[in-house]
C-alpha positions as CSV (number, residue, x, y, z in Angstrom):
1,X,41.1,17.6,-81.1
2,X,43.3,20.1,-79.1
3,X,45.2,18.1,-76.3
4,X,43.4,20.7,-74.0
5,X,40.2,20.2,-74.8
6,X,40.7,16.5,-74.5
7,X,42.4,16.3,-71.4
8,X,39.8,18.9,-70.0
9,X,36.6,16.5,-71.3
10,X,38.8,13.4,-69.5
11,X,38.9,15.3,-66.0
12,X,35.3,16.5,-66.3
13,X,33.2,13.4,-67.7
14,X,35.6,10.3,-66.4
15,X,36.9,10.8,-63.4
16,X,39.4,13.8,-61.7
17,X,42.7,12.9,-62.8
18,X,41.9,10.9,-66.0
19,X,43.0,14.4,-68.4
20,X,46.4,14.6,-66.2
21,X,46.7,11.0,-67.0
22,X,46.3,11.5,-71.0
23,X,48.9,14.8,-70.5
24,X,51.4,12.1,-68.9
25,X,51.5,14.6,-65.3
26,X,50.9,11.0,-63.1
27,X,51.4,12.7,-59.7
28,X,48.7,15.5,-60.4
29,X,46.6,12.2,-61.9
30,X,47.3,10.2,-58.6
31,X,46.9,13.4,-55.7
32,X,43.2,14.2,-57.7
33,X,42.2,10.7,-58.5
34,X,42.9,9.8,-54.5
35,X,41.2,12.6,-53.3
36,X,38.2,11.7,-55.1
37,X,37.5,8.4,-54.8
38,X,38.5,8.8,-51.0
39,X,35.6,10.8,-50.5
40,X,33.2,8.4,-52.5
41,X,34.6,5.9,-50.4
42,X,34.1,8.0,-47.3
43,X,30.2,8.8,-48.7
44,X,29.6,4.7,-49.8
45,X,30.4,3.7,-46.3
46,X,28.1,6.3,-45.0
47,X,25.3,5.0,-47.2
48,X,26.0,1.2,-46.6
49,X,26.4,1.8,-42.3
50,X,22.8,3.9,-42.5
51,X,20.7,1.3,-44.4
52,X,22.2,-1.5,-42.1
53,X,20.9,-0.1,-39.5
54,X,17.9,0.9,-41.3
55,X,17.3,-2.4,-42.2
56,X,18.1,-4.0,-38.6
57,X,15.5,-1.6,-37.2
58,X,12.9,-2.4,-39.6
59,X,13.6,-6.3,-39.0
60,X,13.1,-5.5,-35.4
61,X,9.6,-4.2,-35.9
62,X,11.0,-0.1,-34.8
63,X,10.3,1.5,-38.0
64,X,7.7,0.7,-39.8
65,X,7.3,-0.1,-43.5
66,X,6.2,3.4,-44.4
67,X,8.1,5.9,-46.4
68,X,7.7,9.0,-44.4
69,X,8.7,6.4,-41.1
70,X,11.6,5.4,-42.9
71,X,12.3,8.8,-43.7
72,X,12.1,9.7,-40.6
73,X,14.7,7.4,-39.3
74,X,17.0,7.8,-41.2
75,X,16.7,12.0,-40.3
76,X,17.3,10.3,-36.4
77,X,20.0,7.9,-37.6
78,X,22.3,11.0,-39.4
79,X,24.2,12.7,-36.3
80,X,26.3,15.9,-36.4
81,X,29.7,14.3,-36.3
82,X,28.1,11.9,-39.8
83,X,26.5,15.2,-41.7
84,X,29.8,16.7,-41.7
85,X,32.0,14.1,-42.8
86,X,30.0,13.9,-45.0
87,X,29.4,17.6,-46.3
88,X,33.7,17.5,-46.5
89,X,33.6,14.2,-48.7
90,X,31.4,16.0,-50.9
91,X,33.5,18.8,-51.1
92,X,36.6,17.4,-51.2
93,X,35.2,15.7,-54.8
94,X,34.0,18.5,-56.1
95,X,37.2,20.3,-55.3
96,X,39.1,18.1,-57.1
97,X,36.8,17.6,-59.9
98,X,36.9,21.4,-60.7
99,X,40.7,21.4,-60.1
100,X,41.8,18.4,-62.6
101,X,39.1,20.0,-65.0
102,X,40.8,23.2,-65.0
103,X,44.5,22.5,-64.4
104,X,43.8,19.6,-67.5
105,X,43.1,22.5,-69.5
106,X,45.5,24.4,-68.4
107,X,48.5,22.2,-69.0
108,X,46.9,21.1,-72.0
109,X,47.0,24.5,-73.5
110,X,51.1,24.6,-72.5
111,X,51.6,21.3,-75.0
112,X,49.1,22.8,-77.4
113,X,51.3,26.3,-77.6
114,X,54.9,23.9,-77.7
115,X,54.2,20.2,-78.9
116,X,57.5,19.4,-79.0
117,X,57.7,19.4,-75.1
């Protein structure tokens, strides 16, 4: 298989960065693998601070057991500043996920034309 096509699969169904790693470019590997799971780490801390409050309320008897209650909290929980963090985590991974997928490709097309490189 064509070191493009590889590194391109790496990048797109491992993680952003993994194809740069295979093509030996560590800093593009580094910049898109930070990037990403800085913004799962900024979305996982999201998720864990809602449901601990979700849970404290429930424990407290303010929301009830119900789904569309809980649902319903959680909608009250989620403020502005939170939504948008959030929609620029989200981004920020996709962003880079798209990027390493196609700049994989890319430099693995340059060693595919000259192996020798």
């Amino acid at each position: 298989m064509r070191a493009s096509i590889k590194a391109a699969m790496l990048s797109a169904l491992v993680f952003p960065g993994a194809g740069h790693l295979l093509l030996k470019s560590y800093k593009m590997a580094a910049v898109l693998a930070t990037i990403a799971a800085g913004g799962t780490a900024v979305l996982i801390m999201q998720a864990i601070d809602m449901a601990t409050t979700l849970v404290d309320k429930i424990q407290r008897g303010e929301v009830s057991l119900d789904p569309d209650a809980i649902a319903a909290a959680i909608n009250m929980h989620t403020t502005t500043a939170q939504a948008q963090s959030a929609d620029l985590a989200t981004y920020a991974i996709i962003i880079a996920w798209l990027l390493g997928t196609v700049d994989a490709y890319r430099r693995g097309q340059a060693i595919d034309k000259n192996p020798k490189n």
